[in-house]
C-alpha positions in Angstrom: 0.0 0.0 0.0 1.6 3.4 -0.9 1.8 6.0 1.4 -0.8 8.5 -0.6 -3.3 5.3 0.0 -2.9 4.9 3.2 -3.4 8.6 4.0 -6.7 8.4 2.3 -7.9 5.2 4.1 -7.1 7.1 7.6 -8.7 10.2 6.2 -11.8 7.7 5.1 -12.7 7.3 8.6 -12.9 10.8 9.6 -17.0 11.3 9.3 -16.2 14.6 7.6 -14.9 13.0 4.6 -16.6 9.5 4.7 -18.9 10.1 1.8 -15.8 10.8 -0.9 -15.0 8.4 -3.6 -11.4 7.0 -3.5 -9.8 9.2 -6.8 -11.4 12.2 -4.3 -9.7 11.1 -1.5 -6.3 10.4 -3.0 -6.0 13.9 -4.3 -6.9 14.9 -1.1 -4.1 13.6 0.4 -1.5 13.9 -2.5 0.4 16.7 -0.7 -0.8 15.8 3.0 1.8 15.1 5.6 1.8 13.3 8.6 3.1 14.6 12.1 3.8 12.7 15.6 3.3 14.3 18.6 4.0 13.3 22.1 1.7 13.7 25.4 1.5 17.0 26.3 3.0 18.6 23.2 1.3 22.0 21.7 0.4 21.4 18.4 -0.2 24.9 18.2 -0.7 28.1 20.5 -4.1 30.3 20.5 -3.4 33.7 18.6 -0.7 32.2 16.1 -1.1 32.4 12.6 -2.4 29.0 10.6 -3.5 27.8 7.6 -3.7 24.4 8.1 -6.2 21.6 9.6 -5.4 18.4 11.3 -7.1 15.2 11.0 -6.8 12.9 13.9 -5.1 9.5 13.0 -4.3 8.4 16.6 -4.3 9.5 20.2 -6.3 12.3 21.4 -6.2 16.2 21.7 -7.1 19.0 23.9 -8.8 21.8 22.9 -7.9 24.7 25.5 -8.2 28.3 26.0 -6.4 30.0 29.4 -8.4 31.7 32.0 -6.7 35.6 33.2 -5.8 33.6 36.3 -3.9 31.3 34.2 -6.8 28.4 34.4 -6.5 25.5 31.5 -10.2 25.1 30.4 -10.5 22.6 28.3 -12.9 23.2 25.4 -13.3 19.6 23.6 -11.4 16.0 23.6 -11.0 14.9 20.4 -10.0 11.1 19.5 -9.2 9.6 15.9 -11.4 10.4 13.1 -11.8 14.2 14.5 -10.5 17.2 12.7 -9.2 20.6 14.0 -7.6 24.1 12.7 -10.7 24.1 10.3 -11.1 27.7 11.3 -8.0 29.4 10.6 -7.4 27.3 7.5 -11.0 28.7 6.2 -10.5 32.2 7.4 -6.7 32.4 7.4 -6.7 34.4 10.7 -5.1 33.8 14.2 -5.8 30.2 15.7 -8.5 30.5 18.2 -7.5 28.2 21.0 -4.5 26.5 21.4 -4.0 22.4 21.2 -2.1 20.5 23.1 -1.8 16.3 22.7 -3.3 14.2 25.8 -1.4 11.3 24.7 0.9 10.3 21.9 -0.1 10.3 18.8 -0.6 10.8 14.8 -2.0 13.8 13.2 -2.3 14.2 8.8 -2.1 17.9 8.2 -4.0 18.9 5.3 -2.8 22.8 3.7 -4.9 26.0 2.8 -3.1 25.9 -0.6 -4.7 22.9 -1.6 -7.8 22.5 0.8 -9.7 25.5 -0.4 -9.6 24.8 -4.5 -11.0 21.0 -3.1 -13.8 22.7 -1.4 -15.1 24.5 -4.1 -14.7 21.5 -6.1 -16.4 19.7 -3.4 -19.3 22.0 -1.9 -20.8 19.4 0.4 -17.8 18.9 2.5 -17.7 22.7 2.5 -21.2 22.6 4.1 -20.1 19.3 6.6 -17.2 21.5 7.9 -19.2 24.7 8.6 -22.1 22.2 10.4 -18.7 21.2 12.2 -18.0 24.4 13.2 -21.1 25.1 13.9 -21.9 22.0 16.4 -18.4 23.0 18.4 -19.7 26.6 18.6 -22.8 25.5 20.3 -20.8 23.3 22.7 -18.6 26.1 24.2 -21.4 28.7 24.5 -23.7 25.9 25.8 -20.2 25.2 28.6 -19.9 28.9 29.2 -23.7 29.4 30.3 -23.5 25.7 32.3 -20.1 27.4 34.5 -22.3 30.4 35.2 -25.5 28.5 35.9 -25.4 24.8 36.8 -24.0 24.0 40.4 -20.6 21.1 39.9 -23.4 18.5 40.1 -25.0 19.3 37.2 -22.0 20.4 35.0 -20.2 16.9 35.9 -23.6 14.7 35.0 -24.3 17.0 31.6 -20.1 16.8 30.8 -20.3 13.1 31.5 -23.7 12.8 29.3 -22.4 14.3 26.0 -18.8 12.6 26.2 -20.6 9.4 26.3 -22.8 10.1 23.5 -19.4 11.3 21.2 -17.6 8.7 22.4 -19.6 5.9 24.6 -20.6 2.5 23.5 -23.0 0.2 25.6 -22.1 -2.5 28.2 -23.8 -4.6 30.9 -24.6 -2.8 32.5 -24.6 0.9 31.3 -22.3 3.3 28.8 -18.1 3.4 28.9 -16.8 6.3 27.7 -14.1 5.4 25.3 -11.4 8.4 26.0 -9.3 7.9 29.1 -9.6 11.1 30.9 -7.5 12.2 34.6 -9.7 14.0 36.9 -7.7 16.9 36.5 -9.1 17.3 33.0 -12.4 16.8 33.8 -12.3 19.6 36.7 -10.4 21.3 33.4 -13.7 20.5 31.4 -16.5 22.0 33.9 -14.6 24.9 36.0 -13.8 23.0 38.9 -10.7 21.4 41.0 -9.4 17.9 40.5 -10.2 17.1 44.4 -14.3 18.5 43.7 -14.0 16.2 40.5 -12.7 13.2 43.1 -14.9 14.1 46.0 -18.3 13.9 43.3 -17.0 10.7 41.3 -16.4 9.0 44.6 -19.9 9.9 45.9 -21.0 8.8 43.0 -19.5 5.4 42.5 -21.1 5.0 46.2 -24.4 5.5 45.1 -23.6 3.2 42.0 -23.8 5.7 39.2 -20.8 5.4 37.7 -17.7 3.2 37.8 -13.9 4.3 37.1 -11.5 1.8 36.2 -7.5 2.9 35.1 -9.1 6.4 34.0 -12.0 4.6 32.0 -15.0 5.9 33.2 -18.8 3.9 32.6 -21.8 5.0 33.1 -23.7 2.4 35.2 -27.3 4.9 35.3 -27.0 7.4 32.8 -30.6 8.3 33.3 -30.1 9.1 37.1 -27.3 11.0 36.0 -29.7 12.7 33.6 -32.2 13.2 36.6 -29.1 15.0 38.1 -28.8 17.8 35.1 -32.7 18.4 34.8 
């Protein structure tokens, strides 16, 4: 298998780009690269110029912006199949958050200079990136309000609820959530500190909610948890 092939067949995976024939796909990739990164490497900082998006071929990524007191928030996990950059590679302006890699891994970094003459050839992955774009919006405004509004409580059950809808698959009994996450990044992910994160997970692994196992975490009643966020 050559190396352009292989590119497209990670690339195929990506729901983005899943509906492209292979010849689309192949000149796709014809001038892609691929990058390793290691655990905890920046990819790229928030405010430095870009004009390129990443496509996740393994390990995961942290989407983070800094609070003034110097707070990591994390904005998003993504896992294989997931694209980022998307914004300053359309626009060509300053990168909007910055990225840093959870865990080793492989990224393929697709360039403005040949990106933007395959979206006007191909206007319906134009319109899948801007729903993309669209959807991630909607999650940080929807995690901004749920920081001013929702007690820990809430914004740990609702976090816990959407990650195992991106990324959960069923068991018996409940959901696992498919990312391995530190407690630190959830207390990252809803405003909080690592020991609140412990001191709620503990309470509820007592009450047989959830269970955490080597940073795995399941779901044992997701609709008690969903009791917890209405």
């Amino acid at each position: 298998m050559t190396i352009a092939i292989d590119r497209a067949l990670l690339l195929s995976r990506s729901p983005l780009f899943a509906s492209l024939a292979a010849d689309e796909l192949n000149s796709l990739v014809k001038y892609a690269r691929t990058k390793r990164i290691a655990a905890n490497e920046v990819v790229f900082h928030k405010g430095a110029p870009g004009d390129q998006m990443f496509a996740i071929i393994g390990g995961r990524v942290k989407i983070v912006t800094l609070s003034d007191e110097g707070k990591e928030i994390v904005l998003a996990i993504l896992a294989p199949g997931d694209v980022f950059g998307e914004i300053s590679l359309l626009d060509g302006g300053a990168r909007t958050a910055t990225v840093i890699a959870a865990e080793n891994g492989e990224l393929l970094i697709l360039e403005r200079r040949e990106f933007i003459p395959f979206l006007e050839r191909h206007p319906k992955i134009a319109i899948k990136l801007l729903e993309e774009i669209c959807k991630r919006l909607r999650v940080t405004d929807a995690l901004i309000e749920d920081v001013v509004f929702l007690n820990l409580p809430m914004r740990l059950a609702k976090r816990l609820l959407f990650l195992a809808g991106q990324y959960g698959r069923p068991v018996q009994p409940g959901i696992r959530i498919g990312l391995k996450l530190s407690q630190q990044e959830l207390g990252n992910m809803v405003g909080t500190s690592r020991e609140s994160v412990n001191k709620q997970m503990r309470a509820w692994e007592d009450e047989g909610l959830v269970r955490v196992d080597r940073g795995y975490i399941t779901l044992l009643r997701p609709d008690q948890l969903q009791r917890i966020v209405l």
